[in-house]
C-alpha positions in Angstrom: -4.5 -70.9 1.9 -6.5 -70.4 -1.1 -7.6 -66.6 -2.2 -11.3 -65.7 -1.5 -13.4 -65.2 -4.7 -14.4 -61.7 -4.9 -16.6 -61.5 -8.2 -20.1 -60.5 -9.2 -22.0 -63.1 -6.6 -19.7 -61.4 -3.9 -22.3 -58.6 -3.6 -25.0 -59.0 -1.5 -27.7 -56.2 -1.8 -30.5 -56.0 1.4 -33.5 -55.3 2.0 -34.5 -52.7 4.5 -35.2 -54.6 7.3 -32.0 -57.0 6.7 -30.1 -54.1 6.9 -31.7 -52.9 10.2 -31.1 -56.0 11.6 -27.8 -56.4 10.6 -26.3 -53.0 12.1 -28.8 -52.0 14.4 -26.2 -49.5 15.8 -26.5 -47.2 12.6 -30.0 -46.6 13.2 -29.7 -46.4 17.2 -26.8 -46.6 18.8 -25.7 -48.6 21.6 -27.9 -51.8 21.8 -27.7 -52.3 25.6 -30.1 -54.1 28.7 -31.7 -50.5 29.7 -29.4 -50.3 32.4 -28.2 -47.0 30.5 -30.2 -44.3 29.6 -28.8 -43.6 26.0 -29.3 -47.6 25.1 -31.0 -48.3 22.5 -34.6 -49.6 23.6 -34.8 -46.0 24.7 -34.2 -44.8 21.3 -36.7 -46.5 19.9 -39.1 -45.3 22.2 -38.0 -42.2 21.6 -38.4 -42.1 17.7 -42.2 -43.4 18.1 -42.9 -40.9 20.6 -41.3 -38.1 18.1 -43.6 -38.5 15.3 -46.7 -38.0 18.2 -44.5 -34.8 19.2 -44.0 -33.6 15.7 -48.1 -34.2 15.3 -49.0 -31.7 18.4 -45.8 -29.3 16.9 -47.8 -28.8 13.9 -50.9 -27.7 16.0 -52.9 -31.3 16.0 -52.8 -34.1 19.3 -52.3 -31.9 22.9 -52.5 -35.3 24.7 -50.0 -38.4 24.4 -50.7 -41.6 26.5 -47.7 -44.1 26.8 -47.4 -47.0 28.7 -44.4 -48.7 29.7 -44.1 -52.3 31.1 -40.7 -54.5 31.7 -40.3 -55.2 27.8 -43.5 -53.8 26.2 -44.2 -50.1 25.0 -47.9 -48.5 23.8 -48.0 -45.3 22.2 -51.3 -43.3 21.5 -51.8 -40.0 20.4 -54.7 -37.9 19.1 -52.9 -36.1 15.8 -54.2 -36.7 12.3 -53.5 -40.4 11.8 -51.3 -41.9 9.3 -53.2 -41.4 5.9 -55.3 -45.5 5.6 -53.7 -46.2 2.2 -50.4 -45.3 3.7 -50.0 -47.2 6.8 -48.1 -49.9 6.1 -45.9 -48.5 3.9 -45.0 -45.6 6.4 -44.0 -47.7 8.9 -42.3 -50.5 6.5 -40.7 -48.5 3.5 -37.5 -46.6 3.8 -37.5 -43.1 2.3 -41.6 -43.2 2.9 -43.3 -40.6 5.3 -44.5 -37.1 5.3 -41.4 -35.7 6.8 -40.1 -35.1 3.2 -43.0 -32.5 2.3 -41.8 -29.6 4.0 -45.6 -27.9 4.1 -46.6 -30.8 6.1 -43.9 -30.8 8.8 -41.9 -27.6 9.8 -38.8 -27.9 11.8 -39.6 -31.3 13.2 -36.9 -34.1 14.8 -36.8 -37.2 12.6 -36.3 -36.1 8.8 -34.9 -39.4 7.1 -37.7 -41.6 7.4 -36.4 -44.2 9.4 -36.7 -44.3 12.8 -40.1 -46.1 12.2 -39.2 -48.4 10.3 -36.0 -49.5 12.5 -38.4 -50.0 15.3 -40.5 -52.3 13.8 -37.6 -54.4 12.3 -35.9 -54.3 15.6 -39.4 -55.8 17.9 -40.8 -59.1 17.9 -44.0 -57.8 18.0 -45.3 -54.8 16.4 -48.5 -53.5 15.8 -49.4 -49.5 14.1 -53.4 -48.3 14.0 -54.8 -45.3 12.5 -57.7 -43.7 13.0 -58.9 -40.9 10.7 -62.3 -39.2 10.2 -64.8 -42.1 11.7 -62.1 -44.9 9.8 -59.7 -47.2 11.3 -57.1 -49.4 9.4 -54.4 -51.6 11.7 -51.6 -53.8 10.8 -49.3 -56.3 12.7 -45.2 -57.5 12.1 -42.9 -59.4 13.5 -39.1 -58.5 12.8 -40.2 -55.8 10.2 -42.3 -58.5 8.5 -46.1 -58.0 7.6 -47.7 -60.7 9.5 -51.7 -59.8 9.5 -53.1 -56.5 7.9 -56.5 -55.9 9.4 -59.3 -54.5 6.7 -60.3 -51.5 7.0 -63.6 -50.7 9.1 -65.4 -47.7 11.1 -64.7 -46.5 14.6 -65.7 -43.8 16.6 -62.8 -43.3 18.3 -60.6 -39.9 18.2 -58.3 -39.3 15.4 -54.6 -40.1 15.8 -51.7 -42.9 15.8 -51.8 -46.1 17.9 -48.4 -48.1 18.2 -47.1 -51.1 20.1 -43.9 -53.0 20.2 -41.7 -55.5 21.9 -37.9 -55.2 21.5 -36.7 -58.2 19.9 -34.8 -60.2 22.9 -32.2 -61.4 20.7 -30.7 -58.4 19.8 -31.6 -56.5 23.1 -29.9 -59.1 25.5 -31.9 -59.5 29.2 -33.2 -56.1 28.8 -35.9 -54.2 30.8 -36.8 -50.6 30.8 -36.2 -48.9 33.8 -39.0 -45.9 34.6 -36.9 -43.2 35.8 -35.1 -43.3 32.3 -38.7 -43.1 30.4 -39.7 -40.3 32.9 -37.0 -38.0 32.5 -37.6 -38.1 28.5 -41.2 -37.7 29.3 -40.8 -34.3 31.3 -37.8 -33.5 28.5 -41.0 -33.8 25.9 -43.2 -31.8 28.2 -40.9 -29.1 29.0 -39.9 -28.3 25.2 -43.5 -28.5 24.6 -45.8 -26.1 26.5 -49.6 -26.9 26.4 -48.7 -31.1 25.9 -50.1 -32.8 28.4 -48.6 -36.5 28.7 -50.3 -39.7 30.3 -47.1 -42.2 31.6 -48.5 -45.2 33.1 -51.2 -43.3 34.3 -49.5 -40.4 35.4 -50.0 -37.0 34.2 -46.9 -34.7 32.7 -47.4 -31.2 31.8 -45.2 -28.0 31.9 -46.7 -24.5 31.8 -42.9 -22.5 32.0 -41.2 -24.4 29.4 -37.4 -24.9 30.1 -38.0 -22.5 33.5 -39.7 -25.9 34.9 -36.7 -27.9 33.5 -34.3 -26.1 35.5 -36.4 -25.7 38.6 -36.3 -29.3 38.5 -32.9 -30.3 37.7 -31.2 -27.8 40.0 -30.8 -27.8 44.1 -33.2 -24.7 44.3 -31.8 -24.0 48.1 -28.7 -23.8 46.7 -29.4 -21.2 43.4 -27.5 -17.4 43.1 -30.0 -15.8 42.3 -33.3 -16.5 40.5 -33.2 -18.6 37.4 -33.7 -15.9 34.1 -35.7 -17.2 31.4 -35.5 -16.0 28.0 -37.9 -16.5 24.8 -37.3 -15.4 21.5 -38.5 -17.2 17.9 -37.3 -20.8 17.3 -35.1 -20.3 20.7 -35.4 -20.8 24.6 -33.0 -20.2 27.2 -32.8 -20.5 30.9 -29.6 -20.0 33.3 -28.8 -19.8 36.6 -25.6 -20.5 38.6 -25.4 -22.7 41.9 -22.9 -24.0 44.5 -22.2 -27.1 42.3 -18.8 -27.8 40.9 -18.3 -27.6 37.1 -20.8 -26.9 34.0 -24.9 -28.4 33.9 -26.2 -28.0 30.2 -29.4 -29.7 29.1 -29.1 -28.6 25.4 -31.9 -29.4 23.0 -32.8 -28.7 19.2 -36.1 -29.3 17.5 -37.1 -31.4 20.8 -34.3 -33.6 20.5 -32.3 -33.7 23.9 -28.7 -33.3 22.4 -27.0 -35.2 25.1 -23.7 -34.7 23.8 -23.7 -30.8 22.7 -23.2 -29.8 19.2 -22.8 -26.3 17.9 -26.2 -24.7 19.3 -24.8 -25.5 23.4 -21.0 -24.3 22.3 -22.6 -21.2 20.7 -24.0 -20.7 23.5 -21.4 -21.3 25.8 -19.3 -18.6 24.0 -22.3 -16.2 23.9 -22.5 -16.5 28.0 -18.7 -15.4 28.5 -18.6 -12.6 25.7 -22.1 -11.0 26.9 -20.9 -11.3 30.7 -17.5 -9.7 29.7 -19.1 -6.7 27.9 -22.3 -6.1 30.8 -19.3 -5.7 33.3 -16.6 -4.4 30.9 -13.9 -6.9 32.8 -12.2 -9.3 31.3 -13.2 -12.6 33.3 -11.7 -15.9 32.6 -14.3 -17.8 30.6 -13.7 -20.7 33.3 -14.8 -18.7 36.3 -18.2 -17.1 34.3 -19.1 -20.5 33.9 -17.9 -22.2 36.9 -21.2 -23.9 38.6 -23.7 -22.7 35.3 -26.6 -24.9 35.5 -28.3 -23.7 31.8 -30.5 -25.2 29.4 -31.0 -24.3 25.5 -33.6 -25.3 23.0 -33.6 -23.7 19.6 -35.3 -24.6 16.1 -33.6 -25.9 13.2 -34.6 -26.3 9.8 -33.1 -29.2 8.4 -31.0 -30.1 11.2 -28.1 -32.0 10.6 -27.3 -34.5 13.6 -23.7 -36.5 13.7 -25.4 -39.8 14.0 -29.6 -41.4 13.7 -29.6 -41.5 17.5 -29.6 -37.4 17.1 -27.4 -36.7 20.3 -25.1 -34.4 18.7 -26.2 -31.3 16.5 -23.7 -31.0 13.8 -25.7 -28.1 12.0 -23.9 -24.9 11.1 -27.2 -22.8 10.1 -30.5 -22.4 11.2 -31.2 -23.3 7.8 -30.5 -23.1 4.0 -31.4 -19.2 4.3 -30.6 -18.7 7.6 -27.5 -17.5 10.0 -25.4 -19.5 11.3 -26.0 -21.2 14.1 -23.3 -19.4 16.4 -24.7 -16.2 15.0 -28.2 -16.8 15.8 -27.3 -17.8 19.4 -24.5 -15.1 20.0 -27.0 -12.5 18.5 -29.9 -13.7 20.8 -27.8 -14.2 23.9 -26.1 -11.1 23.5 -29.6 -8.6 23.4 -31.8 -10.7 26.1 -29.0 -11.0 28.8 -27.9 -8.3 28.7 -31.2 -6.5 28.8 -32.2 -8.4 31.4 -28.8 -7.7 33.7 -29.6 -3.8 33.1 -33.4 -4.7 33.7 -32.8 -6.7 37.4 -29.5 -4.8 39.0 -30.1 -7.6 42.2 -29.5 -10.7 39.6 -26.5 -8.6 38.2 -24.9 -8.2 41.1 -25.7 -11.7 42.3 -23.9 -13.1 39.4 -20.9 -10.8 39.8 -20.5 -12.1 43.3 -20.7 -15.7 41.9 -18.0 -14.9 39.1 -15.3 -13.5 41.7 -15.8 -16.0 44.3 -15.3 -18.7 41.6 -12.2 -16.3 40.6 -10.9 -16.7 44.0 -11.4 -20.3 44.4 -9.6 -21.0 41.0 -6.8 -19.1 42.3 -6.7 -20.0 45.6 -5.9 -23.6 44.5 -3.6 -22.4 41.7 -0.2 -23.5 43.1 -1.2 -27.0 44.5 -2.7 -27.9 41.4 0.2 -27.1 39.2 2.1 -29.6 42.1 -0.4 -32.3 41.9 -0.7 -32.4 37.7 3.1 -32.4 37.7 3.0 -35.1 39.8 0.2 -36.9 37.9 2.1 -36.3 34.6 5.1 -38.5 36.2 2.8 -41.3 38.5 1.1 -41.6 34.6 4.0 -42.8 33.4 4.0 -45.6 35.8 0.9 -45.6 37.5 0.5 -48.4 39.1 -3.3 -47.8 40.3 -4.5 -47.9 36.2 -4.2 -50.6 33.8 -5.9 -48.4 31.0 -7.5 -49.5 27.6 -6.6 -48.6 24.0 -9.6 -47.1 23.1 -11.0 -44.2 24.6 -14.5 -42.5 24.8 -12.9 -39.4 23.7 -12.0 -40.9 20.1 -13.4 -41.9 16.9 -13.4 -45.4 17.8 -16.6 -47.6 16.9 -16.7 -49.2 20.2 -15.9 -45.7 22.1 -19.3 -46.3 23.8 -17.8 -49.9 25.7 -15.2 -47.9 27.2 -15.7 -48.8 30.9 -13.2 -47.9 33.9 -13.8 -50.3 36.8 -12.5 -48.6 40.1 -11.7 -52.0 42.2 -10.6 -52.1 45.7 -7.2 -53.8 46.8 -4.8 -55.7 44.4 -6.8 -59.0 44.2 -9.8 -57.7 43.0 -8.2 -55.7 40.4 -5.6 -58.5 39.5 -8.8 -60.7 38.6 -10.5 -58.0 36.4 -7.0 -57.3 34.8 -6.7 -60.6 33.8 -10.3 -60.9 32.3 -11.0 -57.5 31.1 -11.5 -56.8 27.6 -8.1 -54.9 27.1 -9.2 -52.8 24.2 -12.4 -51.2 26.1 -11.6 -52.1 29.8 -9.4 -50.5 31.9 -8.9 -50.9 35.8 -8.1 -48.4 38.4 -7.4 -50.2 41.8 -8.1 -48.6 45.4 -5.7 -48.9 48.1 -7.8 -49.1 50.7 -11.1 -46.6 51.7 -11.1 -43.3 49.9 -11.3 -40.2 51.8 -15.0 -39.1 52.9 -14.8 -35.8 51.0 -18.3 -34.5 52.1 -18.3 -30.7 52.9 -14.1 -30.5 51.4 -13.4 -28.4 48.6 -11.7 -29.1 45.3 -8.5 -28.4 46.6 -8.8 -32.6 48.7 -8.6 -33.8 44.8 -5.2 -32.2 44.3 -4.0 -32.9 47.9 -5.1 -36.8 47.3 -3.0 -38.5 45.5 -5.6 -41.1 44.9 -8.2 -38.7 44.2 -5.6 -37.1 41.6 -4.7 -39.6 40.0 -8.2 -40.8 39.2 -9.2 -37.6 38.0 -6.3 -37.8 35.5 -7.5 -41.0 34.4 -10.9 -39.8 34.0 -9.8 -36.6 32.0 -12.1 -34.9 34.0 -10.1 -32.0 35.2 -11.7 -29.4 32.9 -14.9 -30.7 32.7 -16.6 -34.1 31.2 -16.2 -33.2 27.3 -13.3 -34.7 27.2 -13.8 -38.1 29.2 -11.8 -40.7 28.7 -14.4 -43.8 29.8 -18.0 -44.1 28.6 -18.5 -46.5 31.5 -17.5 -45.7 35.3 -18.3 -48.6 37.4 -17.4 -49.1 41.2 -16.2 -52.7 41.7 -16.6 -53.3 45.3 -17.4 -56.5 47.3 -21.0 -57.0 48.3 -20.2 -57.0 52.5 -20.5 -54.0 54.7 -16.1 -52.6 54.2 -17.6 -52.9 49.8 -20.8 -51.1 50.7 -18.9 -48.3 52.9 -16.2 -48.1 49.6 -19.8 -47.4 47.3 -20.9 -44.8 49.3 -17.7 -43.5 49.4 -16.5 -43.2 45.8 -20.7 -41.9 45.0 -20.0 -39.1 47.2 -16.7 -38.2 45.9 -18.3 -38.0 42.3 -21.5 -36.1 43.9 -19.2 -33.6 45.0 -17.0 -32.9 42.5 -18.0 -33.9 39.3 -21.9 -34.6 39.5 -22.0 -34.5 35.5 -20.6 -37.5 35.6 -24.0 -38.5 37.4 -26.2 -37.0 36.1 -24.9 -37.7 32.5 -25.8 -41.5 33.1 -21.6 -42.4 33.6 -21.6 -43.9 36.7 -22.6 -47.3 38.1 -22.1 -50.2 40.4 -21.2 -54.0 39.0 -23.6 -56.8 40.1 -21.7 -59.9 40.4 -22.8 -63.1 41.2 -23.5 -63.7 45.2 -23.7 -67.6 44.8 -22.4 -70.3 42.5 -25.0 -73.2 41.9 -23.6 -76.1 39.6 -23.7 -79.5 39.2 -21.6 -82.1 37.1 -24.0 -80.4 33.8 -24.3 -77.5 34.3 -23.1 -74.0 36.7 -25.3 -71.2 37.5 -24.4 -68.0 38.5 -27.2 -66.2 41.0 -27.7 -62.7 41.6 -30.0 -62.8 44.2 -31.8 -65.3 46.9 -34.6 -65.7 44.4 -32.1 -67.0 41.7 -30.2 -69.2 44.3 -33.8 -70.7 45.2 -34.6 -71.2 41.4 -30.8 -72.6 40.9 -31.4 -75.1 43.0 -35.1 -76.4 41.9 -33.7 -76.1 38.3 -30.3 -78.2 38.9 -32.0 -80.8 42.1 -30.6 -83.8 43.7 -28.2 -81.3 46.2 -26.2 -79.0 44.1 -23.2 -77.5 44.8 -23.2 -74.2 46.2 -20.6 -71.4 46.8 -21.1 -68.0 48.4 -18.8 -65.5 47.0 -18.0 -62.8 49.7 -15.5 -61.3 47.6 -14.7 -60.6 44.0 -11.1 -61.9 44.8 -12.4 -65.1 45.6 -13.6 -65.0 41.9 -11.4 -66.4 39.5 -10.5 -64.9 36.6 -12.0 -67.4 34.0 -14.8 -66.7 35.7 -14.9 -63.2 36.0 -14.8 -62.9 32.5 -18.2 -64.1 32.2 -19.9 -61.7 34.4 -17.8 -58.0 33.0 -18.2 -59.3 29.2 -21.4 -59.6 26.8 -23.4 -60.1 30.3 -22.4 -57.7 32.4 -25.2 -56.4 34.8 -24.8 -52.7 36.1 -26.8 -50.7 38.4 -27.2 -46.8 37.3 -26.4 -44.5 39.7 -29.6 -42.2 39.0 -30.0 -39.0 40.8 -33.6 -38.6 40.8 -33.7 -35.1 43.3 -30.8 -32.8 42.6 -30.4 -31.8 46.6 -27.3 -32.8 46.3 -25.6 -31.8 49.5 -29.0 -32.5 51.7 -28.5 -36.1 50.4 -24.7 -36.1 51.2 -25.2 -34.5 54.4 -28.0 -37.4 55.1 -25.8 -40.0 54.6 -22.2 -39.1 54.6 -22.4 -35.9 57.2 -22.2 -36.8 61.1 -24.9 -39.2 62.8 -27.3 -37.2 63.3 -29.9 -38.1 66.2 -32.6 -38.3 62.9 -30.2 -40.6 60.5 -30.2 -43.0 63.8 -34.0 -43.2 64.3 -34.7 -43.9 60.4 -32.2 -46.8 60.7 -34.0 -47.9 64.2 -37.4 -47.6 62.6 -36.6 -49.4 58.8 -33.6 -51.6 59.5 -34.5 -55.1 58.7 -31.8 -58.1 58.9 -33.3 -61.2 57.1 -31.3 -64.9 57.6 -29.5 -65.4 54.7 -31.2 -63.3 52.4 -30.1 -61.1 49.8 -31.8 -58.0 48.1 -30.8 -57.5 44.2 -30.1 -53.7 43.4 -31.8 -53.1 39.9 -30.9 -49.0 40.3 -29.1 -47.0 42.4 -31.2 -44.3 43.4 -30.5 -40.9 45.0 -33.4 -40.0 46.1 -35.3 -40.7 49.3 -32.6 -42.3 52.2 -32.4 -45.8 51.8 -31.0 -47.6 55.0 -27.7 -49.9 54.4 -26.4 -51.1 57.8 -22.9 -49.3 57.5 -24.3 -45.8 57.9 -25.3 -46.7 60.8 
């Protein structure tokens, strides 16, 4: 085999937008359909919307409109407007923009210049307008190229920024934007942001309490301690409470950025919790039981911030800025006078907590000796458990492709034999059911021990001491689409609701879509989600196609499955939209009450032959399925 040539034509310098194009995931992560909420046509939502945010940060544009179809995003705010002469450049140049003159911007989120510009090479169609002092000057691309620049005229509209784009299909496969993903960023902006008001399709957003609102709207209010404390100092905001929940809620953001993954500010203040709480009662608690069923959120101000990738979900900072403390410092020092001030201030909240520490104290210990039993047992079923055919790489590495780390949890062994056989064995991994999993509605923590199944799953999840350390990026529930599958869902969502909701409300958690019929002729198969597919199928293919109805995913061949959990795949979010969490257990998976009964008898609806796609799981509002009832 002759030796490739490596000489002076070997290097290949790019432009910006090859570059962009190229390795979209250095500028924005996961590419994804939308299906998850950190993919990245999200993110470039996201970094438009930021540059409107950092206007009204700097004291210009109180109102934001966005609009958000299937594929195509509009973005209008009523700050200063790009400088005319600099319009195309700003959005088409790297290391262009006004980020870089520190008088202009103070402490805002995008500081490299590129998010911009990695939006517009990454859309089919984009279009940026600015309108300054009775002037407007507009300019169009396609694929980061300059396709039409518009001369400049007058116009008596408002000053600001006007942008629109289309992610470019090819390199966001089948993807769609799904609104209760855009909303939650939307309230994230509006919450960080007192005084912004924010027009989403038509729908107004505004906060007057900051991250107070955040929390009142995140947490199960029936269920909270004691009354959420909110603290306010300069370039920092805190609000905690603690609830009935299992394990840690943290909604940790810098600079307006929601850190999904942490970073020094939310362990900071982690540690500043537990060492304030530990002095206010002089006890030594365990840090585990002051933080058991926390539900907290953090903003502070960075200068310079220092994030461990573009996508800015993980503050890697370690000072508040080339003068300032360190981070830990600043947080410690902040948590440590406010909190405790406030404990001395309301004795009632003081005590509330106290109670809330001990009775997680108790539970801990309560369970002690069965969970040293069931992770002894776990360590020896790992050796040769036969429930998990596990993947090389893990979400809790270094890996590259960390993020493609998915678990399927299958039920019975032909199911899982035909995703073994297909899976991606580097990313995939497959734990298989026995049979129906416990209902474990209204149980305690101690049923995960006690189950072996339930054990062993939480071992394979690495989910024992909380989600930091998850093994899978990806958990999706692999069940058949007829009533037994259905009952399995519902089943294996509450068992997540009620022990690890992180896992929810992190975006983790999913259900597969796989295909219900099988249209083909001697040319060509189709594959069809849904009765509308089938119908299309069949006009598409004519002259009497074959078609098969798949009842099960063990009637599914391997070959086959490959196609539908690779490049393809189609999963449904599991997206809690109302954080009542055990009113919506209690609906669903509590006894059948007289009221669950008359909702089904009032809204069930059987249609011949006729099959509803699921584009997201919602937990929400009861929706009738036919095994509940």
């Amino acid at each position: 085999m002759a030796e490739a040539t490596y000489n002076d034509d070997s290097i290949r310098s790019l432009d910006w937008k090859e570059h962009i194009r190229l390795r979209p995931g250095m500028y924005i992560g996961k590419l994804g359909d939308g299906s998850s909420a950190d993919d990245g046509i999200y993110v470039l939502l996201k970094e438009i919307v930021d540059n409107s945010i950092d206007e009204f940060v700097m004291g210009t544009g109180k109102t934001i409109e966005i609009n958000v179809s299937d594929q195509k995003v509009s973005v209008r705010d009523y700050g200063r407007g790009i400088p005319l002469g600099k319009v195309i450049d700003c959005v088409s140049k790297i290391n262009t923009g006004g980020k870089y003159d520190s008088n202009a911007f103070q402490k805002s989120v995008g500081l490299n210049g590129v998010g911009t510009k990695a939006v517009n090479a990454l859309s089919t169609f984009f279009t940026v307008q600015s309108y300054r002092d009775g002037r407007t000057k507009k300019a169009e691309f396609s694929q980061g190229v300059l396709s039409m620049e518009h001369p400049e005229i007058e116009t008596t509209q408002r000053n600001g920024t006007a942008i629109n784009f289309v992610p470019d299909e090819s390199i966001f496969r089948n993807f769609h934007f799904i609104p209760d993903f855009v909303e939650k960023m939307i309230w994230n902006y509006v919450f960080l942001n007192t005084g912004l008001t924010i027009n989403f399709n038509n729908q107004k957003y505004f906060s007057e309490r900051g991250l107070y609102d955040l929390l009142m709207r995140e947490a199960d209010v029936d269920s909270l301690r004691y009354p959420i404390i909110h603290l306010k100092g300069n370039d920092i905001e805190v609000a905690m409470t603690h609830g009935q929940q299992y394990g840690e809620d943290y909604h940790s953001f810098v600079n307006g950025q929601h850190t999904t993954q942490g970073g020094t500010h939310q362990a900071a203040f982690r540690e500043a919790v537990v060492k304030t709480i530990r002095e206010f009662y002089k006890k030594e608690f365990d840090a585990a039981d002051v933080r058991s069923s926390i539900i907290a959120a953090v903003s502070v101000r960075v200068q310079e911030p220092v994030f461990e990738s573009q996508t800015k979900t993980k503050l890697g900072s370690l000072n508040m800025g080339p003068d300032g403390p360190t981070v830990r410092t600043f947080v410690n020092d902040f948590v440590k006078k406010e909190l405790d001030d406030y404990l001395h201030k309301h004795a009632d909240v003081a005590e509330a907590l106290l109670k809330r520490i001990q009775q997680s104290e108790r539970e801990r210990k309560d369970i002690a000796g069965i969970k040293k039993l069931a992770n002894d047992r776990a360590k020896k079923a790992s050796l040769h458990n036969k429930k998990l055919r596990d993947c090389k790489v893990h979400f809790n590495s270094t890996h590259e492709r960390r993020y493609e780390t998915t678990l399927f949890i299958t039920e019975g062994d032909s199911a899982s034999g035909s995703i073994t056989k297909s899976r991606d064995v580097e990313t995939q991994a497959v734990f298989s059911l026995k049979g129906k999993p416990l209902n474990c509605y209204e149980l305690t923590k101690k049923v995960v021990y006690e189950n072996e199944e339930f054990n062993l799953l939480q071992h394979a999840l690495n989910v024992e001491d909380g989600i930091e350390n998850l093994h899978y990026n990806n958990i999706v529930i692999a069940t058949d689409a007829d009533v037994d599958g259905m009952h399995i869902r519902l089943l294996m969502m509450t068992f997540f609701l009620q022990f690890f909701p992180d896992l929810v409300r992190a975006g983790h958690v999913y259900i597969l879509q796989t295909p219900l019929f099988r249209v083909r002729n001697k040319k060509e198969t189709i594959y069809c989600y849904s009765e509308e597919e089938r119908r299309n199928a069949i006009e598409k293919l004519g002259n009497k196609p074959e078609i098969t109805r798949f009842k099960g995913l063990g009637e599914i061949s391997p070959e086959e499955f490959g196609l539908f959990i690779g490049a393809d795949i189609r999963l449904d979010p599991v997206i809690l939209k109302e954080q009542t969490i055990k009113n919506l257990l209690e609906y669903y998976m509590g006894k059948n009450t007289p009221e669950r009964q008359q909702h089904i008898i009032r809204n069930l609806r059987i249609e011949k032959d006729e099959i509803q796609p699921e584009k997201a799981i919602e937990l929400s509002e009861p929706v009738v399925t036919e095994e509940v009832a």
